[in-house]
C-alpha positions as CSV (number, residue, x, y, z in Angstrom):
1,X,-34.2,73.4,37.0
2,X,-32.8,76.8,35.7
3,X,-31.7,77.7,32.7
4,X,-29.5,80.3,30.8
5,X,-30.4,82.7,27.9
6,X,-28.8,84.9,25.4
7,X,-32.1,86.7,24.8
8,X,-32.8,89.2,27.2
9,X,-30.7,92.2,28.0
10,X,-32.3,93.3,31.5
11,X,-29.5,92.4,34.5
12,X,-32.4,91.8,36.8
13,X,-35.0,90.6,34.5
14,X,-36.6,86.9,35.2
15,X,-36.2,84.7,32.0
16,X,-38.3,82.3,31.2
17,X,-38.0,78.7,32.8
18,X,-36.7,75.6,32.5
19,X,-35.0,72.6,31.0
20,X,-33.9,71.2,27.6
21,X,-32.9,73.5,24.7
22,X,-35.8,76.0,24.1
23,X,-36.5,77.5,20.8
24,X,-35.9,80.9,22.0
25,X,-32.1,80.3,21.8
26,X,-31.8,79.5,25.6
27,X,-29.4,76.7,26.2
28,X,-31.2,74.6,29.5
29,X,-30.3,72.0,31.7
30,X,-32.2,69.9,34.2
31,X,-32.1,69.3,38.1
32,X,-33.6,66.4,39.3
33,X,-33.6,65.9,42.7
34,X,-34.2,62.1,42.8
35,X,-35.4,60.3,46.3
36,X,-32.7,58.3,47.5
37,X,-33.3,54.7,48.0
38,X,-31.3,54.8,51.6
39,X,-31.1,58.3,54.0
40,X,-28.2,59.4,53.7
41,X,-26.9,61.3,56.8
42,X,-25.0,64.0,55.4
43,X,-24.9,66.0,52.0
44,X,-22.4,65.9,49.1
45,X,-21.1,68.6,47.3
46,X,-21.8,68.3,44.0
47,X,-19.5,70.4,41.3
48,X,-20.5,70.6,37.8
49,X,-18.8,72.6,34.8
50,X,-21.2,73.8,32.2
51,X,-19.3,74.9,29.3
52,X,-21.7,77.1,27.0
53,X,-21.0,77.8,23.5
54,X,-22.1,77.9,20.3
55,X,-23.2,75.3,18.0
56,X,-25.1,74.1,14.9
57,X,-28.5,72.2,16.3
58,X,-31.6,71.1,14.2
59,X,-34.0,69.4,16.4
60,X,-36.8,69.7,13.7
61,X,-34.3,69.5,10.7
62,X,-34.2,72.5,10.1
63,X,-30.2,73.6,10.8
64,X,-29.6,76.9,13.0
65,X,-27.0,77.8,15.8
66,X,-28.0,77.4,19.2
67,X,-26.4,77.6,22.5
68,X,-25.4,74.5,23.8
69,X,-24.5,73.6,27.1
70,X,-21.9,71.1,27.4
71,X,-22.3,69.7,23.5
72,X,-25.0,68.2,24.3
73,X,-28.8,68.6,23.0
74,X,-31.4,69.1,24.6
75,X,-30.3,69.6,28.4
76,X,-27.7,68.6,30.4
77,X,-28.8,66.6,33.3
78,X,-27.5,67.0,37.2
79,X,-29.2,64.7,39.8
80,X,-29.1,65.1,43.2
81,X,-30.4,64.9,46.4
82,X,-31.9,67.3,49.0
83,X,-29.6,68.8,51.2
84,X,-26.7,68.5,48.4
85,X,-24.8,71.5,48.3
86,X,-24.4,72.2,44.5
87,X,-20.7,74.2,42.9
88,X,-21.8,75.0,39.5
89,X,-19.3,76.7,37.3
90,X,-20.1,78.2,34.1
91,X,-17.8,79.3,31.3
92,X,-19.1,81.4,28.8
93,X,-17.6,80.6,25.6
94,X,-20.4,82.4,23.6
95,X,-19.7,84.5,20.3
96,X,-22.4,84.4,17.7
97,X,-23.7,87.4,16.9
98,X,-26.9,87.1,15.9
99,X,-27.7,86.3,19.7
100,X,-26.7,87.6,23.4
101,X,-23.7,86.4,24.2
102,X,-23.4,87.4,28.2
103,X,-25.8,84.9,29.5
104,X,-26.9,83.8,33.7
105,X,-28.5,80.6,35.1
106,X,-32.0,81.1,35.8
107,X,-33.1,79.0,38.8
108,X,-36.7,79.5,38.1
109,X,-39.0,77.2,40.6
110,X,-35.8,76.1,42.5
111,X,-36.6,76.1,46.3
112,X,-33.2,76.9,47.4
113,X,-31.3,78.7,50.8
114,X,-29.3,80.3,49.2
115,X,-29.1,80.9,45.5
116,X,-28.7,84.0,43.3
117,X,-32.7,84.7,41.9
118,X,-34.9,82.9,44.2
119,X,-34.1,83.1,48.3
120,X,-37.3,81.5,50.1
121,X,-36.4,80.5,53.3
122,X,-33.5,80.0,55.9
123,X,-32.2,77.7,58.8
124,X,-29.0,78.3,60.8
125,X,-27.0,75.3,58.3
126,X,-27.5,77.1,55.2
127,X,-25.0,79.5,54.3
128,X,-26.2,82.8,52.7
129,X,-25.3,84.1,49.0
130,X,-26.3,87.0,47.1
131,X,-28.4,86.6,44.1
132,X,-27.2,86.7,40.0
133,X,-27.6,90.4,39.2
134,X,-25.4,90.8,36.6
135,X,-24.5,88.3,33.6
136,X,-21.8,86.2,33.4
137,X,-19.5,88.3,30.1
138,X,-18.7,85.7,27.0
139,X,-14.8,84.6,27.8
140,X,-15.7,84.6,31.8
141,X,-16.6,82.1,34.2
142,X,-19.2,82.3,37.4
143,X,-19.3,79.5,39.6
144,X,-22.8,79.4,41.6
145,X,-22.4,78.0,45.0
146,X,-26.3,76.6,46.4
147,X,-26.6,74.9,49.5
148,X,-29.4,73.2,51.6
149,X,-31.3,72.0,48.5
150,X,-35.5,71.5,49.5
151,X,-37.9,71.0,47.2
152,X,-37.8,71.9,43.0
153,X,-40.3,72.5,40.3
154,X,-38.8,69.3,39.0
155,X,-38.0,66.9,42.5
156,X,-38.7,65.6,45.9
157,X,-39.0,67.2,48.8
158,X,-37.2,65.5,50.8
159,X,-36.2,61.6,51.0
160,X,-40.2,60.7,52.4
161,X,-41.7,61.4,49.3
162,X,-45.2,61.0,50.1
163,X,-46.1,59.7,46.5
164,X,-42.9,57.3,47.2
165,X,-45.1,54.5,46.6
166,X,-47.2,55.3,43.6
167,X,-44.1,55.0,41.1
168,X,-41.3,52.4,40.2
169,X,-39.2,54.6,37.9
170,X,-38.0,58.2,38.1
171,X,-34.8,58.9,36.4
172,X,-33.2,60.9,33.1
173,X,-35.5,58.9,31.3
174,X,-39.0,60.1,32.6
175,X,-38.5,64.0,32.1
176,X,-40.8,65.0,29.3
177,X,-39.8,68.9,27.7
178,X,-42.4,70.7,25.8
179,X,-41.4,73.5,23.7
180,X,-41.5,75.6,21.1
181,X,-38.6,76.2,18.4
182,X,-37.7,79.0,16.4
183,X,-35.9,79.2,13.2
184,X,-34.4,82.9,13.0
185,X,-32.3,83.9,15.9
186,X,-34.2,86.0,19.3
187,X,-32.6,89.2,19.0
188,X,-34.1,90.1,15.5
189,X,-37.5,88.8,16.3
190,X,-37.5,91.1,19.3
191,X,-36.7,93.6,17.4
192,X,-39.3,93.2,14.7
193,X,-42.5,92.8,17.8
194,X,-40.9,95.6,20.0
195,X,-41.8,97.7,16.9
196,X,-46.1,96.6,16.8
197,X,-46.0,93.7,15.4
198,X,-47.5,91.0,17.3
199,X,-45.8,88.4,19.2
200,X,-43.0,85.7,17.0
201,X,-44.5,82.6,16.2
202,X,-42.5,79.4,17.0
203,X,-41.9,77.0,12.9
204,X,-42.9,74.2,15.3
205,X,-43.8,72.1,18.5
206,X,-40.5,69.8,20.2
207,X,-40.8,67.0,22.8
208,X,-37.8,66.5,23.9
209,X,-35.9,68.5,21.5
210,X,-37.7,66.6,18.1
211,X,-40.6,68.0,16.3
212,X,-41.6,68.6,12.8
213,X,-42.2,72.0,10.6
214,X,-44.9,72.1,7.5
215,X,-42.6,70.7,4.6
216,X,-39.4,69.8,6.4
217,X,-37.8,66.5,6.7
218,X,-39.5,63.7,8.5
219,X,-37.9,63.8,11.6
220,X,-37.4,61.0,14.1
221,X,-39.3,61.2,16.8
222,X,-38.9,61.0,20.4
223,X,-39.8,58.0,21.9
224,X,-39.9,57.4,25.7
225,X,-39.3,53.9,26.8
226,X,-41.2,51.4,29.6
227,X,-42.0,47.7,30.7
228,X,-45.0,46.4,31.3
229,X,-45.9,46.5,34.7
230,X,-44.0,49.4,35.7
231,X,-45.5,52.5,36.8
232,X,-43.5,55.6,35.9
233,X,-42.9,59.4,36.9
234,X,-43.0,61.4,33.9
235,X,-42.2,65.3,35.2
236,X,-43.7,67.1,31.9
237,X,-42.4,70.9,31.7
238,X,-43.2,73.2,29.2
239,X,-39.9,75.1,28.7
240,X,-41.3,77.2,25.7
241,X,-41.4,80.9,25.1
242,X,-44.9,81.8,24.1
243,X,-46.8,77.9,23.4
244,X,-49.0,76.5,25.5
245,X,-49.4,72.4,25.0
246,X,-52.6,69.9,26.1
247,X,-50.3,66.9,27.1
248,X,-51.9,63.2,26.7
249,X,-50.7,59.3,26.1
250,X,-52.8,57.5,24.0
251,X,-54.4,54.7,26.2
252,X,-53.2,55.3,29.2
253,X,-54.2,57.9,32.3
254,X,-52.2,60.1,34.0
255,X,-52.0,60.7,37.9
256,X,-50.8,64.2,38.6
257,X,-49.0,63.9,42.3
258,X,-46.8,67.2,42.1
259,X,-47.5,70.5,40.4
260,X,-45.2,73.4,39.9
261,X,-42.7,71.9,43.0
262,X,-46.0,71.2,45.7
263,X,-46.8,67.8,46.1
264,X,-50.8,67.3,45.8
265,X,-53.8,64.7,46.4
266,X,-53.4,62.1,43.6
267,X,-55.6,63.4,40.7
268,X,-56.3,61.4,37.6
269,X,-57.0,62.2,34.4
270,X,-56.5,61.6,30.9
271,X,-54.9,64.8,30.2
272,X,-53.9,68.6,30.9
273,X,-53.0,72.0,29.4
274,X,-49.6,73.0,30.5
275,X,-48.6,76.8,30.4
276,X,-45.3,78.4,30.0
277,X,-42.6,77.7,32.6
278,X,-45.7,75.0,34.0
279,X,-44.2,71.6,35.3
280,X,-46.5,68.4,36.6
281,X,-45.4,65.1,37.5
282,X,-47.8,62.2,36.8
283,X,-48.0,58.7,37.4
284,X,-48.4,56.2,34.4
285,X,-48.9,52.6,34.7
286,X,-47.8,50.9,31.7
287,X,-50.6,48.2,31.7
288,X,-51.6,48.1,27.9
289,X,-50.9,45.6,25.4
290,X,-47.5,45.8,24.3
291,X,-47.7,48.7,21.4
292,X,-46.2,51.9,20.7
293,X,-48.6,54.6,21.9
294,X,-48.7,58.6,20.9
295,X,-47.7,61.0,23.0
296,X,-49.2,64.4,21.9
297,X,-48.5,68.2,22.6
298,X,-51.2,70.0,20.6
299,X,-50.1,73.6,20.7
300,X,-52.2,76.2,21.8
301,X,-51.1,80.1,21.1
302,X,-52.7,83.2,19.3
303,X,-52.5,84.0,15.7
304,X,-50.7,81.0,14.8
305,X,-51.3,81.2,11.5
306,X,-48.7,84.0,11.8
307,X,-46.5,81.4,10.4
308,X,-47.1,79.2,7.5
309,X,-44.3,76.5,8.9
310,X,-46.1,75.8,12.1
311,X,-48.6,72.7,12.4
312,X,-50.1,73.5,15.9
313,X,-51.5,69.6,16.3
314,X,-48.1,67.9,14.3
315,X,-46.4,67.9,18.1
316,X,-45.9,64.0,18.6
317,X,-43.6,61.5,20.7
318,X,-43.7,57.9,20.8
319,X,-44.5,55.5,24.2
320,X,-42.4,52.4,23.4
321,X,-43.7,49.7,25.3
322,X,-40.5,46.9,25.8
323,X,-41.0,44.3,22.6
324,X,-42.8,46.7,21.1
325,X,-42.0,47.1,16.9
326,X,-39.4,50.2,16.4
327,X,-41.7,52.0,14.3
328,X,-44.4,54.9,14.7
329,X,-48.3,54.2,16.6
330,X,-50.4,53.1,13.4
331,X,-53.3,54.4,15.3
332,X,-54.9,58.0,15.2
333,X,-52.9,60.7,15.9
334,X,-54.8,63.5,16.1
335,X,-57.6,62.3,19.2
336,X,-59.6,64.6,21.6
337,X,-59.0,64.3,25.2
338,X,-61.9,63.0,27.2
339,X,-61.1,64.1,30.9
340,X,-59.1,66.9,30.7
341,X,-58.0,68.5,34.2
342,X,-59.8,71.4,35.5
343,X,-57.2,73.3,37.7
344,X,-59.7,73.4,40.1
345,X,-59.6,69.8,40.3
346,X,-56.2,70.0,42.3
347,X,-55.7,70.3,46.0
348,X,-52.3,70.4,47.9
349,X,-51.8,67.8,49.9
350,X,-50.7,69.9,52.9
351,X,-53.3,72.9,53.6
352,X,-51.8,75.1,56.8
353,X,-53.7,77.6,56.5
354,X,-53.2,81.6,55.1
355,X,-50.6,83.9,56.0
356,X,-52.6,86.2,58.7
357,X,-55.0,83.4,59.7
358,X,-58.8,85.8,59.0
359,X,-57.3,89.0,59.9
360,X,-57.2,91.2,57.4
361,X,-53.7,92.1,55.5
362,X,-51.9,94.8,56.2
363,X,-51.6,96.3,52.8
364,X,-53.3,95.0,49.8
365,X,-51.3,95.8,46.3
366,X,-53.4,96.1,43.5
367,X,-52.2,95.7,40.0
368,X,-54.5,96.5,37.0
369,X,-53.0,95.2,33.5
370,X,-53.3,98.3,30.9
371,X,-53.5,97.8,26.9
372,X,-54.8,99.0,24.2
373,X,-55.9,98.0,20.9
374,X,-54.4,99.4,17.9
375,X,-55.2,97.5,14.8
376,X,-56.5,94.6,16.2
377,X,-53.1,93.9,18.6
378,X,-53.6,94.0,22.1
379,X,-50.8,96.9,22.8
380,X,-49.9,100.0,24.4
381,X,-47.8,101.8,22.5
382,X,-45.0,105.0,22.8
383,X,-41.9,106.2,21.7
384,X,-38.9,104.5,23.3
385,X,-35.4,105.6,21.3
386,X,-36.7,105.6,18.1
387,X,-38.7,102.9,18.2
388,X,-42.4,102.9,18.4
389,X,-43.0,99.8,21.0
390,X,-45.6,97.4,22.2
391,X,-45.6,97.9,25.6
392,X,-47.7,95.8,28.4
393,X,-48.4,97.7,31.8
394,X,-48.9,97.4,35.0
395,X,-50.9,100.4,36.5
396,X,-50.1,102.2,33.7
397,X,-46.1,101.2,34.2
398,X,-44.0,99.5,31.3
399,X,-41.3,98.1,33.4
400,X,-37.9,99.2,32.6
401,X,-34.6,97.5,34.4
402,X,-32.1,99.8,35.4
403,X,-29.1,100.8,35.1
404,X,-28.4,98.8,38.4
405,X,-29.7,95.9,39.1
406,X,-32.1,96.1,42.3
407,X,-30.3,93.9,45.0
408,X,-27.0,96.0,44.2
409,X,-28.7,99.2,44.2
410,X,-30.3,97.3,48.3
411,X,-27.2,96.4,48.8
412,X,-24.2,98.8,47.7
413,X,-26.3,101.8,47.3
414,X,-28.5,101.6,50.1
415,X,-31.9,101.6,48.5
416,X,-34.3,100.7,50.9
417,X,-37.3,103.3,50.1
418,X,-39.9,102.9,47.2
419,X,-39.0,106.7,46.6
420,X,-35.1,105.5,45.9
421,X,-35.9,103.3,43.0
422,X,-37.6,105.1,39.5
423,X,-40.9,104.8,38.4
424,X,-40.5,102.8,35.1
425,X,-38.6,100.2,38.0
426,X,-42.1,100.1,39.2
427,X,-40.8,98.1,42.5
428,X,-42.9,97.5,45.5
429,X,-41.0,97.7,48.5
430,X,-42.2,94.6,51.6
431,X,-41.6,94.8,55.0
432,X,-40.6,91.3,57.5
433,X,-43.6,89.9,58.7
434,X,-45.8,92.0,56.9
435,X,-48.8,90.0,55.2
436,X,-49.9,91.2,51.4
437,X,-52.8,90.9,49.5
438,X,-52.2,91.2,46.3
439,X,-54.8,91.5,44.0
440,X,-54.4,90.9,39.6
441,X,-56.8,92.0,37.7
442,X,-57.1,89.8,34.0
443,X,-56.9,90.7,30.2
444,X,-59.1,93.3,29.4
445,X,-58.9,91.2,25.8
446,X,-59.8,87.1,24.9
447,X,-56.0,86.6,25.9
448,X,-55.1,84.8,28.9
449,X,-52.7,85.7,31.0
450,X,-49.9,83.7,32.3
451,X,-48.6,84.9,35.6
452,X,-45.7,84.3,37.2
453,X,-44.9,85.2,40.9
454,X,-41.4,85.0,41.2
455,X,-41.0,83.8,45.0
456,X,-43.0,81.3,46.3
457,X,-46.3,83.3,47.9
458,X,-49.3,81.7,49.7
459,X,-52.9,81.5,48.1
460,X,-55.4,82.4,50.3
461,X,-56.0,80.4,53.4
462,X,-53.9,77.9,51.8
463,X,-50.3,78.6,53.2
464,X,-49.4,80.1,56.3
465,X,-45.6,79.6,55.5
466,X,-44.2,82.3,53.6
467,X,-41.8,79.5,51.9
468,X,-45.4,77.5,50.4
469,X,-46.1,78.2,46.7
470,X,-49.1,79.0,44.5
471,X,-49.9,81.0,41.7
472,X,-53.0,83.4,40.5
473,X,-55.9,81.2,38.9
474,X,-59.3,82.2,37.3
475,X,-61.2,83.1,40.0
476,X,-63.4,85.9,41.7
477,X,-61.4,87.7,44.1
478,X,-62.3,86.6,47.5
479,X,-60.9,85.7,51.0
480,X,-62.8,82.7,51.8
481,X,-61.2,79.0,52.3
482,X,-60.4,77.8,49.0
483,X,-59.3,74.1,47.9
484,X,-57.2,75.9,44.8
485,X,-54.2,74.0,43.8
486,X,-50.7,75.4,45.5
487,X,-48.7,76.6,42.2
488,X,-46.2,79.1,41.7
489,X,-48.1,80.2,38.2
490,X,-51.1,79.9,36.5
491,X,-53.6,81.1,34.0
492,X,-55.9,84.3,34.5
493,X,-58.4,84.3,31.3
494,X,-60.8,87.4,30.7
495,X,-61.6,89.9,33.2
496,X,-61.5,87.7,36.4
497,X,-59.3,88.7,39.5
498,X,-57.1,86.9,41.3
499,X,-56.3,87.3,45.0
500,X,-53.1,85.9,47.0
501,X,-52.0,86.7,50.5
502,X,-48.3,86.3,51.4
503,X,-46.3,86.6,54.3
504,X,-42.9,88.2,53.9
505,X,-40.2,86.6,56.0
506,X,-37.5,86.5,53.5
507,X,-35.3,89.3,52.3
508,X,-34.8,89.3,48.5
509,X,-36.1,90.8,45.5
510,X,-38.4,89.5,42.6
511,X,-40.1,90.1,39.5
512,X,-44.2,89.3,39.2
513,X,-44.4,88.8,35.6
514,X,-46.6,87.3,32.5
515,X,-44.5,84.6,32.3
516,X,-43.6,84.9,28.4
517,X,-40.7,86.2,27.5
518,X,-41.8,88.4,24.9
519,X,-44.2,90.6,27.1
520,X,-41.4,90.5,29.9
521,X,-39.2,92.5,27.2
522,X,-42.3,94.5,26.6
523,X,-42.3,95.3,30.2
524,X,-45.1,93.3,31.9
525,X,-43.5,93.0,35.1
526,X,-43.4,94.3,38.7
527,X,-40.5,94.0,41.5
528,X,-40.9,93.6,44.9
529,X,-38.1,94.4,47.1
530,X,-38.3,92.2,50.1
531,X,-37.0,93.4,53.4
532,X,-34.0,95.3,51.9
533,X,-32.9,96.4,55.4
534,X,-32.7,92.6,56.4
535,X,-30.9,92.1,53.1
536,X,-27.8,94.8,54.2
537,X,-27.5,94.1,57.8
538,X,-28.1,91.4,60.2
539,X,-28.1,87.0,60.9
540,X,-30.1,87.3,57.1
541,X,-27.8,89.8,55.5
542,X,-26.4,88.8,51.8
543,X,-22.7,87.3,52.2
544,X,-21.2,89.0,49.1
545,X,-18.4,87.0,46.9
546,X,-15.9,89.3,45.1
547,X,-16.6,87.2,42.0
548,X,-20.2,88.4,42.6
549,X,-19.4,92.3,42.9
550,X,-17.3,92.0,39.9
551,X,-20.4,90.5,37.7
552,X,-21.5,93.9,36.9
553,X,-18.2,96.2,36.3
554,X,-17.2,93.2,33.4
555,X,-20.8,93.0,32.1
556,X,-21.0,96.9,31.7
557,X,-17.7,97.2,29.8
558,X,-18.7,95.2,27.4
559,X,-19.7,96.6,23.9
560,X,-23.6,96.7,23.1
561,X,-22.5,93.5,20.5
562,X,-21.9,90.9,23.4
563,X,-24.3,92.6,25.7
């Protein structure tokens, strides 16, 4: 899935996942890669037009602009199949300005060959592109060209989908978004935490772009649809800015087969906490008496009460079973969850081994997050422009993008040393073949931390393959064989460390950040600059469009207003 945004002005930042229409003014569309039912023996290119602009939405009745993509709220959906190549063209048509009007697709969790923010992994048939470094200007068009489709936060992996058999249905109708919406416009709200405050609280909870705010209108709610007898793939994805949601169906248990893009041994249970820019497919079988069942999103975030419009546990959609009255459950909302998934629980279904095998790593990179607390916020806090700003660290390092993005800097400028890039840029530079431990330490606070490793990186002695994915849990650092689920993010509570080995075989750049977009503004985030030499010369050098190199030149002209 990948998304674009008009709410962050970094060229090079990572912007929050996913699908749908998020609260935080990005306008999102969907990817499904759908199994299908005969092998096909070659790919089709696939070209889609999104056109981006401006409109009045209200998902929660409550009416705002929004960027839309294509008229149509929430998400536009593309289906297709692995190996598709995929022409994506967008038009920017953007010009409200209370709200960024450049904007970029985000292919956040998208295991592509060759697309502009995520490279993993290569073979001789996949042509070679350059990553988005630079947005796409409001009255100018981009088109994205990514071949050799694998697997995606949100598909197969390939037409033998192991869980093939578990599930009858998979289609527009069983993707689930989670997120939370906002009634004032990103930019301002940035402003306002940027300057100590803490962190914007959403007016309410959507699924699937409907959701309710304390005294606003009753609101229809979203109501997925099934037959008896049918067993369905629902891929849930929390697309929100800050929220975290505990996802459950009322009568019913959920199989999770796939998490964040790695399929995994069949694990039922009755419910789970989803994180930002999280996505899990699980398996329900629609074997209860015909009814309409709730499907609820409790909300979980700090100092919620922030906002007097927000009902954390009013976050409700309806399971419509076929002959079922066209009306709301009439049983209890507002139920616990019995057997709620412990991440530990999970276990990929393929286990390789780690990058390295039990030799040690051949540099370990160690990342302590710094705060402070100053009147009860966590924060760290200093003078940028006028401003005084929260700022979230990394070794003592607010990140700052530059002036340049990093892969044109690699590529154009020749940046290969970590002495080339500055120190608020705080980039790690990774040599081919070389295998990193890289060690997070958690919140020195009650907070969690949501972490994001942007690039697929192996957890322990899970993954050999440089192109597996994982993510940082709760757990004491160690380098013993671990049954840890394969995820490319996860949550890291109080205090505990998290250790990952990787081994780096792709040439590309990435961000490692808490994967919420306000602390990514803040500057919690890290870049590792993969094999720049292999990124300027050689078989898995960047093939650079002219379209691409003029990105940045267009973007920079513009006025601060439609920056």
């Amino acid at each position: 899935m990948f998304s674009t945004s008009d709410s962050h002005p970094q060229y090079n930042s990572i912007l929050n996942l996913t699908m749908g229409f998020s609260s935080y003014f990005k306008a999102f569309v969907v990817l499904s890669l759908l199994s299908p039912l005969v092998p096909r023996a070659l790919a089709d290119d696939v070209n889609i037009v999104f056109n981006l602009a401006n409109s009045i939405v209200a998902p929660d009745g409550f009416s705002r602009a929004g960027v839309i993509v294509n008229g149509v709220f929430p998400g536009t959906l593309i289906q297709a199949n692995k190996d598709d190549v995929l022409h994506i063209t967008v038009n920017d048509q953007l010009n409200n300005p209370t709200m960024r009007q450049s904007t970029s697709i985000h292919w956040h969790g998208l295991d592509l060959a060759n697309h502009h923010e995520t490279v993993f992994d290569f073979s001789s048939k996949c042509e070679r592109l350059p990553r988005m470094v630079c947005p796409i200007a409001p009255g100018h068009s981009y088109t994205y060209d990514a071949t050799c489709l694998r697997n995606t936060s949100m598909g197969f992996e390939d037409p033998e989908d192991p869980h093939l058999s578990l599930y009858d249905v998979d289609d527009a109708s069983t993707v689930i978004t989670l997120a939370d919406w906002y009634h004032n416009p990103a930019p301002g709200m940035e402003e306002i935490f940027l300057q100590g405050n803490d962190e914007p609280i959403p007016d309410c909870g959507l699924i699937n772009g409907a959701g309710r705010y304390v005294g606003g209108p009753q609101v229809v709610r979203a109501r997925v649809n099934v037959v008896t007898g049918k067993r369905y793939r629902f891929r849930v994805v929390n697309i929100s800015a800050y929220a975290a949601f505990r996802f459950s169906i009322e009568g019913h248990s959920l199989t999770i087969i796939e998490v964040d893009g790695i399929n995994h041994v069949p694990h039922t249970v009755d419910g789970f906490d989803i994180y930002v820019a999280q996505r899990y497919s699980v398996v329900l079988n629609a074997n209860q008496p015909v009814a309409n069942y709730w499907i609820r999103g409790p909300m979980t975030l700090q100092h919620d009460s922030d906002n007097p419009n927000l009902d954390t546990k009013n976050v409700y959609a309806v399971l419509h079973y076929a002959g079922a009255p066209d009306a709301e459950p009439t049983t209890q909302a507002d139920v616990s969850v019995s057997n709620l998934l412990q991440e530990y629980q999970l276990a990929a279904l393929e286990n390789p081994g780690a990058p390295g095998g039990s030799a040690p790593a051949d540099r370990v990179i160690d990342l302590q997050f710094n705060s402070e607390v100053t009147n009860g916020r966590l924060m760290a806090s200093r003078y940028i422009s006028s401003w005084i700003s929260i700022l979230w660290e990394f070794n003592g390092i607010a990140y700052e993008s530059p002036d340049l993005p990093t892969l044109l800097n690699i590529i154009a400028n020749g940046f290969t040393s970590p002495n080339n890039f500055t120190t608020t840029e705080h980039t790690f530079v990774i040599d081919r073949n070389e295998v990193i431990e890289l060690v997070i330490h958690g919140s020195p606070s009650d907070s969690e931390l949501t972490m994001a490793v942007i690039r697929t990186y192996s957890w322990l002695d899970k993954f050999k393959e440089a192109r597996s994915s994982t993510v940082l849990s709760t757990f004491t650092a160690t380098r013993s064989t671990s049954s840890n689920p394969c995820k490319d993010r996860s949550i890291m509570s109080t205090h505990p460390v998290a250790m990952l080995s990787a081994l780096e075989s792709s040439s590309a750049s990435r961000l490692i950040i808490r994967d919420l977009d306000w602390h990514l503004e803040a500057g919690l985030a890290v870049v590792f600059a993969e094999r720049p030499n292999d990124q300027r010369s050689g078989p898995q050098s960047e093939i650079i469009k002219q379209t691409w190199l003029d990105l940045c030149p267009i973007y920079k002209a513009l006025p601060a207003s439609q920056q």
